[in-house]
C-alpha positions as CSV (number, residue, x, y, z in Angstrom):
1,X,77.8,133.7,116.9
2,X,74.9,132.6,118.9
3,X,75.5,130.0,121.8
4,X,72.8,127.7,119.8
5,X,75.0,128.1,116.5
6,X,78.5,127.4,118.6
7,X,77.2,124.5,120.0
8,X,76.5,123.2,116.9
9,X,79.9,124.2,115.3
10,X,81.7,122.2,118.0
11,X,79.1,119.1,118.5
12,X,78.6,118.1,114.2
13,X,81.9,116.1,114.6
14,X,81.1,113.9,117.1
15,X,83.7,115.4,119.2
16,X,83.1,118.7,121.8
17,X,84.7,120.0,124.7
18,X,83.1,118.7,127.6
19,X,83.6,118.9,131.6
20,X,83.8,115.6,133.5
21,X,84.0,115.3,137.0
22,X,84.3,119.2,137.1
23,X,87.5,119.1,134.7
24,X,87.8,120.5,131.5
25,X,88.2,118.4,128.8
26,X,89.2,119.1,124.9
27,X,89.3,116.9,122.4
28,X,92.7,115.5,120.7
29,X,94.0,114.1,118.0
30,X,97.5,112.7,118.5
31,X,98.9,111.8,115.4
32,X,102.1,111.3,113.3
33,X,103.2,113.0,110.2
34,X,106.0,111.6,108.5
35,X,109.0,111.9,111.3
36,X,106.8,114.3,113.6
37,X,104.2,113.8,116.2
38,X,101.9,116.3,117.3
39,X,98.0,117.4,118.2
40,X,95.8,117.9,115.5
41,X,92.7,120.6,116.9
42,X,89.5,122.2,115.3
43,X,89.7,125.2,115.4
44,X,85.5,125.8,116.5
45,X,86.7,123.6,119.8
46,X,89.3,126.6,121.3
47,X,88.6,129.8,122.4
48,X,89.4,132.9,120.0
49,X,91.4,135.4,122.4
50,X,95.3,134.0,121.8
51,X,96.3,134.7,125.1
52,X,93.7,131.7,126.1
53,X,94.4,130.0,123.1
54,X,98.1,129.9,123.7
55,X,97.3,128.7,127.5
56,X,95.2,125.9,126.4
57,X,98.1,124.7,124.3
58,X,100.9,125.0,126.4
59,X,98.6,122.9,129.1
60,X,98.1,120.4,126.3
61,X,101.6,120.2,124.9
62,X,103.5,120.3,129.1
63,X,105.8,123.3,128.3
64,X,106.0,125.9,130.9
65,X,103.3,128.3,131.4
66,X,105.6,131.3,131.3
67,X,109.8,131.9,131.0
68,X,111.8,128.9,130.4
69,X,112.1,125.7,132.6
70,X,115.6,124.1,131.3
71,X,115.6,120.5,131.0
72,X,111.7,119.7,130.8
73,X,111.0,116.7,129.4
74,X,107.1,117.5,129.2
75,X,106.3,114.7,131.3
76,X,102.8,116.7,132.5
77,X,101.5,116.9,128.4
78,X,101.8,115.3,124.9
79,X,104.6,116.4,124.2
80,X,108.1,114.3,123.6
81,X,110.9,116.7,124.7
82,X,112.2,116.8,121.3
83,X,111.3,120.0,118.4
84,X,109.7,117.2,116.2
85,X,107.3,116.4,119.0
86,X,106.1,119.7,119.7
87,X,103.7,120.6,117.1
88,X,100.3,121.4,117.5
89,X,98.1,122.6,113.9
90,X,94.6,123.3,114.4
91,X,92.3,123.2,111.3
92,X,89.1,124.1,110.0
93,X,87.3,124.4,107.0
94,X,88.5,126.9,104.3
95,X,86.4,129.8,102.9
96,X,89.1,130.2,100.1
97,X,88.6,129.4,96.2
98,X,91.9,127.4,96.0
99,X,91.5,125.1,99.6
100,X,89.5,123.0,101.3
101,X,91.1,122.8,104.5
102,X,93.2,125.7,106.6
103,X,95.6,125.1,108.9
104,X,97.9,126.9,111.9
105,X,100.7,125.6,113.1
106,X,101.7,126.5,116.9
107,X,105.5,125.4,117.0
108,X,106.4,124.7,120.6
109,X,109.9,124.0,122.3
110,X,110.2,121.3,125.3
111,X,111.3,124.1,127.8
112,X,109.8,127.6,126.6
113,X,106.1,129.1,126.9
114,X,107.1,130.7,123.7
115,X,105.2,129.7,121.0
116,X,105.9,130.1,116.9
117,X,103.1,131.2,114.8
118,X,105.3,131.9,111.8
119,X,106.6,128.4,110.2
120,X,104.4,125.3,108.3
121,X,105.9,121.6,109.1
122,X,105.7,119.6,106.0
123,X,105.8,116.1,107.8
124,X,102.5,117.0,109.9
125,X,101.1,118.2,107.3
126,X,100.3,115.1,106.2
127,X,98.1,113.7,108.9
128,X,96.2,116.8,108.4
129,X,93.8,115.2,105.3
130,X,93.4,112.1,107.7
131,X,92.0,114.2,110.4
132,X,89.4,116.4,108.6
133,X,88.4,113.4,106.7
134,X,88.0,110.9,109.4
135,X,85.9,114.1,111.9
136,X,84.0,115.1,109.0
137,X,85.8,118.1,107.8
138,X,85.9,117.1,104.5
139,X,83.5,114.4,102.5
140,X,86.5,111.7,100.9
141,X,85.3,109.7,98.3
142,X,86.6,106.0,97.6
143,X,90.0,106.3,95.4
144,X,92.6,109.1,95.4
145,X,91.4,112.2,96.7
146,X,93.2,115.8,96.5
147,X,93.2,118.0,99.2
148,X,94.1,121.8,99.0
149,X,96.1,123.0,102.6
150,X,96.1,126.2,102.8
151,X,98.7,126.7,105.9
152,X,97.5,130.5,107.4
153,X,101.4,130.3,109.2
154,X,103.1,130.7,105.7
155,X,100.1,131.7,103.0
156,X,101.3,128.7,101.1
157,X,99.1,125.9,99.9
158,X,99.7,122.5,99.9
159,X,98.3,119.6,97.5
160,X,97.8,116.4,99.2
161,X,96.9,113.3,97.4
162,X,95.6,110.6,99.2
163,X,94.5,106.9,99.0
164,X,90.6,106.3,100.3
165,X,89.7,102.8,100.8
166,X,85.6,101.5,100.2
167,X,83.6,102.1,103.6
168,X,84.6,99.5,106.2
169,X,87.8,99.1,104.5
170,X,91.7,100.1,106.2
171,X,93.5,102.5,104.6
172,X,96.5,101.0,102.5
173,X,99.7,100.8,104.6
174,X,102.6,100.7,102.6
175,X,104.2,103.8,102.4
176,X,108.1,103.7,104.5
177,X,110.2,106.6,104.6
178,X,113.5,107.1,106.3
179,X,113.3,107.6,110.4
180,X,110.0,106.2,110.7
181,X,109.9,102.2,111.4
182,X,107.5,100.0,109.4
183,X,104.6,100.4,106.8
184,X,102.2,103.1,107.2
185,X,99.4,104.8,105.2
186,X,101.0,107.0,102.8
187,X,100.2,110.8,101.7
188,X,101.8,112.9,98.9
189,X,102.2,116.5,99.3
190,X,103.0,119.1,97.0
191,X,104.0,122.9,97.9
192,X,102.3,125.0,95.2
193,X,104.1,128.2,95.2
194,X,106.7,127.8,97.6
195,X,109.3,130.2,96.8
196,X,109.9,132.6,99.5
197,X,107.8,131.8,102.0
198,X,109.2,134.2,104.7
199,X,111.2,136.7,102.6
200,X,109.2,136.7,99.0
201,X,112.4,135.6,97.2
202,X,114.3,132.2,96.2
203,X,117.7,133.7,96.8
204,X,116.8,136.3,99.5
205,X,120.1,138.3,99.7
206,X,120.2,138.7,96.0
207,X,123.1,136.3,95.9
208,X,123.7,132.6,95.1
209,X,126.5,133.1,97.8
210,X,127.4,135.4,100.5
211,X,130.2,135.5,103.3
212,X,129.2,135.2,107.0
213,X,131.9,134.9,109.5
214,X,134.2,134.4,107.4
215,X,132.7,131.4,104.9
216,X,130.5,131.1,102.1
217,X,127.2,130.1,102.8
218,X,124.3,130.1,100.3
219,X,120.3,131.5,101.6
220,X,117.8,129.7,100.1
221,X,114.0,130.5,100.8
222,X,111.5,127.8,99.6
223,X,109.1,126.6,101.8
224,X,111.2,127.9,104.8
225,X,114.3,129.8,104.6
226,X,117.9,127.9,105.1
227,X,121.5,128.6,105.7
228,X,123.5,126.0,103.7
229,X,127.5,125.6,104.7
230,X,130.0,123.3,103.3
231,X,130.5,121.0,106.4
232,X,134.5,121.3,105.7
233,X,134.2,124.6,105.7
234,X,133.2,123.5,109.8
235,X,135.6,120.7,110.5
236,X,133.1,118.6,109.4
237,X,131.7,115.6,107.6
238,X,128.3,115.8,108.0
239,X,128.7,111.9,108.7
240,X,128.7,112.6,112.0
241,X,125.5,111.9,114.2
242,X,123.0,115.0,115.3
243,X,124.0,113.7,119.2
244,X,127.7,114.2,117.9
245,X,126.8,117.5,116.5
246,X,125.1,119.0,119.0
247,X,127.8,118.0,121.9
248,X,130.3,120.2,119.9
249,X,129.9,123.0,121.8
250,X,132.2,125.2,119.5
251,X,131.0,123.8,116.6
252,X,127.2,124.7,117.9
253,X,128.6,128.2,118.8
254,X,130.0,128.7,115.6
255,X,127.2,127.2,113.7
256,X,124.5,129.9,115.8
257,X,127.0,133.1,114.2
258,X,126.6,131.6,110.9
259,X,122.7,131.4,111.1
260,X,122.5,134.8,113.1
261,X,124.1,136.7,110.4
262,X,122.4,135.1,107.3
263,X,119.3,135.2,108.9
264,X,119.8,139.2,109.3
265,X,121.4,139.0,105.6
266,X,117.6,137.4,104.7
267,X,115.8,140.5,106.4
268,X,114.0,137.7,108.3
269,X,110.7,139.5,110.6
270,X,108.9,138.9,112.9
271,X,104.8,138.1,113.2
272,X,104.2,141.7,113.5
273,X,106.4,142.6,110.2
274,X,109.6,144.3,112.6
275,X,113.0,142.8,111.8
276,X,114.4,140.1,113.9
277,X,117.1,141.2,116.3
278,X,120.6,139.1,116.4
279,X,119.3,137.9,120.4
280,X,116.0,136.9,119.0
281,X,117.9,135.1,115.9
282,X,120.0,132.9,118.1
283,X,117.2,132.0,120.7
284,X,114.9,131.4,117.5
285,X,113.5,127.6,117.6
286,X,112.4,128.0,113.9
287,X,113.8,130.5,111.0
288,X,116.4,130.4,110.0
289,X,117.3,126.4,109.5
290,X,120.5,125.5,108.6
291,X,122.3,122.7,107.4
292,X,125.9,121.4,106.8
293,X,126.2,119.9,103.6
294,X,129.1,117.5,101.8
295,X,129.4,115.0,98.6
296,X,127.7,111.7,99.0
297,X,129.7,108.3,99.5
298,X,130.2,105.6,97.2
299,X,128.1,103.6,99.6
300,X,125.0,106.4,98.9
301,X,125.7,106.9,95.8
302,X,124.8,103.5,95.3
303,X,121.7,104.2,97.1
304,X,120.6,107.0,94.7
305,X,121.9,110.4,96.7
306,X,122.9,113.0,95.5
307,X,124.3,114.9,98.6
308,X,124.9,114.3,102.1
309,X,123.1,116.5,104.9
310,X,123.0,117.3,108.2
311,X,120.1,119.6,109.3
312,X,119.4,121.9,112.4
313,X,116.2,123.6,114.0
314,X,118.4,125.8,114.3
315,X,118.6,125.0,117.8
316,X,119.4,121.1,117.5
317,X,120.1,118.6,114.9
318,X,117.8,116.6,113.2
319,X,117.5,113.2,113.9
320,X,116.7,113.1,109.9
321,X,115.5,115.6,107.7
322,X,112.7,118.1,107.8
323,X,110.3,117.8,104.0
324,X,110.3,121.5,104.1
325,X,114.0,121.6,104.7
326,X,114.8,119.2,102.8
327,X,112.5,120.8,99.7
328,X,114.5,123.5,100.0
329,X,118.1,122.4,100.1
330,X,117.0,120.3,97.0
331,X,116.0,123.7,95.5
332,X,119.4,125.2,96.6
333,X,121.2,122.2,94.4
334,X,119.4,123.0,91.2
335,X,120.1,127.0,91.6
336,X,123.5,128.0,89.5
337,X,126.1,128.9,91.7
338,X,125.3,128.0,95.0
339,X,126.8,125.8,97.7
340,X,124.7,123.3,97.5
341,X,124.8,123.4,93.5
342,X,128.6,123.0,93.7
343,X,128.8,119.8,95.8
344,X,125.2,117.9,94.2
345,X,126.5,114.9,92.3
346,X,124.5,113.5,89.3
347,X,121.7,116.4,89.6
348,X,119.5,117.4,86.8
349,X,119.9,120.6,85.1
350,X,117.1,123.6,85.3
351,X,116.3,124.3,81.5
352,X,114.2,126.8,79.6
353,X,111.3,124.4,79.5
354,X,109.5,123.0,82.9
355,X,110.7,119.7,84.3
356,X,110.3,118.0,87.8
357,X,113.8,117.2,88.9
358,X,114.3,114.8,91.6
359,X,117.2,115.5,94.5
360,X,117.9,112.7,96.8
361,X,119.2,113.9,100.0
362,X,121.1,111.1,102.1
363,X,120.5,112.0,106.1
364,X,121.0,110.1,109.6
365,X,118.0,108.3,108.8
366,X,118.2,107.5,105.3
367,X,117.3,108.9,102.2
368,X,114.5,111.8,101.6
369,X,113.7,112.2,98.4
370,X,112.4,115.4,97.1
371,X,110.8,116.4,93.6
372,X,111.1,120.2,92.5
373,X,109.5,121.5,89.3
374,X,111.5,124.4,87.9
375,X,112.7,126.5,85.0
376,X,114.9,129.1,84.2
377,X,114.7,131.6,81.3
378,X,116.5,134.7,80.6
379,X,118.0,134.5,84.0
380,X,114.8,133.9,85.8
381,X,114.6,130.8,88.2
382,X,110.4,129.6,88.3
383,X,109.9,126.7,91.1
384,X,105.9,126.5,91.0
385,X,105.9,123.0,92.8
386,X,107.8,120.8,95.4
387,X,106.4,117.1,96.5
388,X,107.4,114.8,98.5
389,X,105.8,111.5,100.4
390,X,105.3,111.2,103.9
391,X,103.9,108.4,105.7
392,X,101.1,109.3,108.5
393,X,99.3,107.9,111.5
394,X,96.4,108.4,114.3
395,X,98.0,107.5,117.6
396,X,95.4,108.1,119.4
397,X,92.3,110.0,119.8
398,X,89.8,111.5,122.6
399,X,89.5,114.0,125.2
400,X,92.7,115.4,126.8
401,X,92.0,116.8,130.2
402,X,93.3,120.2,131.4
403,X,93.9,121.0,135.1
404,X,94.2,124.0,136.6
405,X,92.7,125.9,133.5
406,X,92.6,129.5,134.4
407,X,89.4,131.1,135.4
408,X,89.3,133.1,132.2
409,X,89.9,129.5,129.9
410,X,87.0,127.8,131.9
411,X,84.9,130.6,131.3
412,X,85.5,130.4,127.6
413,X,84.5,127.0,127.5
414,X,81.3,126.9,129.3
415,X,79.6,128.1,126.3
416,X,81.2,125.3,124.1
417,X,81.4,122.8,126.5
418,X,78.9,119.7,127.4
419,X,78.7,118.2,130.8
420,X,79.8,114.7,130.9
């Protein structure tokens, strides 16, 4: 690419990199998608060597440059200090028939330089129409507009409807869903093809239930691949509160066996395509999740749920529920045999001809609703679809500033860069 044509890739949004009293700046998106925050980047605006790229971020997001700093509260970035705060996607056009929009998720953790190229987060995925819409991305007409995602993490593509009011007009905000105060505009999302995401198939054992460490556990692999457990197989209610949870420090230790092993039962890999080891399994901030699962109340029964659910990172409990996770623990319920499918109360029942079947999953923050469209014939499970609504948000946007770049990062921006 010619310097005239990059500076044109990186100036058509009204946006660009810039330097301003000698300091790089990059410009940011902060947003909120359903009950995660994150940064929201074009992708023309970083540079392409990863090792840069990943610096950049990490300067961005205030997670350690290298190793692990225990106890950062990324006080020095945009980050939160929690998993659900730690997401940055970057996005760009799509050159594919069946999207408009691609995007890369770079899954951080508070106090790692590691980053996660391997997993899609369904809740941030929805402030991703917003973005390319509102920089120019895309051209959103007046009404309800759908929006292809194709996330490059996973391969899968995403369906987003959303609401476009008349120019000069504020989006609609009335969309509430559970963990997430208030009224917000509103996206719906469907995962077109989600079954295995990471593994290639819905039960990716061969089994609706296996035995690790001495329970049975159901893998699931839809959207992102998930250790369910009975939560009395644990001790447990899953009434109790993620803090609760996570202060068990047996329980935790316990609960990080359990994952380890299914996750080597799923044949989970890495980036590169070699298998996960059991050390990088347990340190893992992303695949497997798992979740402890038990019948719903009387009190949520009266709600509408279905099943009661505690979810994990794996590293740390949920303060609600992950879409993704919870897209696929609604898959686990409808599939014959499984945990999950033993304890759902009042689900619907996969048939021989294509229905949506909607499994309502009551968490610490309330209840997420999920909406899986399946079959089964001859013994064959089809799940082609899996929607669910999330509310979104711009929380702010501008030009982050990024001290101390290295060297090599200021030298790949003076090309894209403007002075200021």
């Amino acid at each position: 690419m010619s310097a005239d044509s990059a500076s044109k890739d990186v100036h058509f949004l009204g946006l660009a990199p810039r330097f301003l009293g000698g300091v790089l700046e990059v410009p940011v998106y902060h947003m909120r998608g359903g009950t995660s925050t994150g940064i929201v980047l074009y992708e023309k605006h970083l540079p392409a060597d990863l090792a840069l790229r990943e610096e950049l971020i990490r300067r961005v997001m205030g997670v350690p440059l290298d190793g692990e700093v225990a106890g950062n509260r990324q006080i020095t970035g945009l980050g939160r200090g929690i998993p659900q705060s730690c997401k940055v996607f970057i996005v760009d056009r799509s050159d594919r028939d069946d999207a408009e929009i691609d995007s890369t998720l770079a899954q951080l953790a508070p106090d790692k330089a590691a980053i996660d190229w391997s997993v899609n987060c369904g809740n941030m995925s929805a402030a991703l129409p917003v973005f390319a819409g509102e920089v120019g991305l895309l051209s959103l007409d007046p009404g309800t507009n759908r929006v292809r995602i194709h996330n490059t993490n996973t391969g899968v593509v995403a369906h987003a409807l959303v609401d476009v009011p008349e120019p000069g007009a504020a989006m609609t905000a009335e969309t509430e869903i559970p963990g997430v105060m208030g009224q917000w505009p509103g996206v719906q999302l469907a995962l077109l093809e989600p079954v295995g995401a990471k593994t290639g198939a819905l039960l990716p054992t061969g089994n609706p239930i296996d035995t690790v460490d001495g329970i049975e556990v159901s893998c699931v692999d839809l959207a992102v691949p998930i250790v369910i457990v009975r939560a009395s197989d644990l001790g447990k209610t899953a009434l109790e509160t993620p803090d609760a949870l996570d202060a068990d420090a047996a329980f935790k230790a316990r609960l990080q066996k359990i994952w380890v092993a299914g996750g080597q039962k799923m044949g989970l890999k890495n980036t590169d395509g070699s298998p996960m080891t059991e050390a990088q399994l347990a340190a893992s901030e992303t695949i497997p999740k798992i979740c402890i699962i038990a019948e719903p109340s009387d009190e949520e029964v009266g709600r509408g749920a279905n099943i009661r659910v505690r979810y994990f990172t794996p590293q740390a409990g949920h303060k609600s529920l992950a879409v993704t996770g919870g897209a696929c623990l609604a898959a686990g319920c409808l599939i014959p045999g499984t945990v999950a499918n033993t304890i759902v109360q009042g689900a619907s029942v996969l048939g021989p001809d294509e229905q949506d079947h909607v499994i309502r999953m009551a968490n610490p923050a309330g209840l997420l609703k999920a909406t899986i469209t399946g079959s089964t014939r001859d013994g064959e499970i089809s799940m082609p679809s899996a929607a669910y609504e999330r509310s979104t948000q711009i929380l702010l946007r501008g030009h982050t500033p990024i001290y101390n770049a290295s060297p090599a990062l200021l030298d790949a921006y003076k090309a894209l860069a403007v002075a200021a």
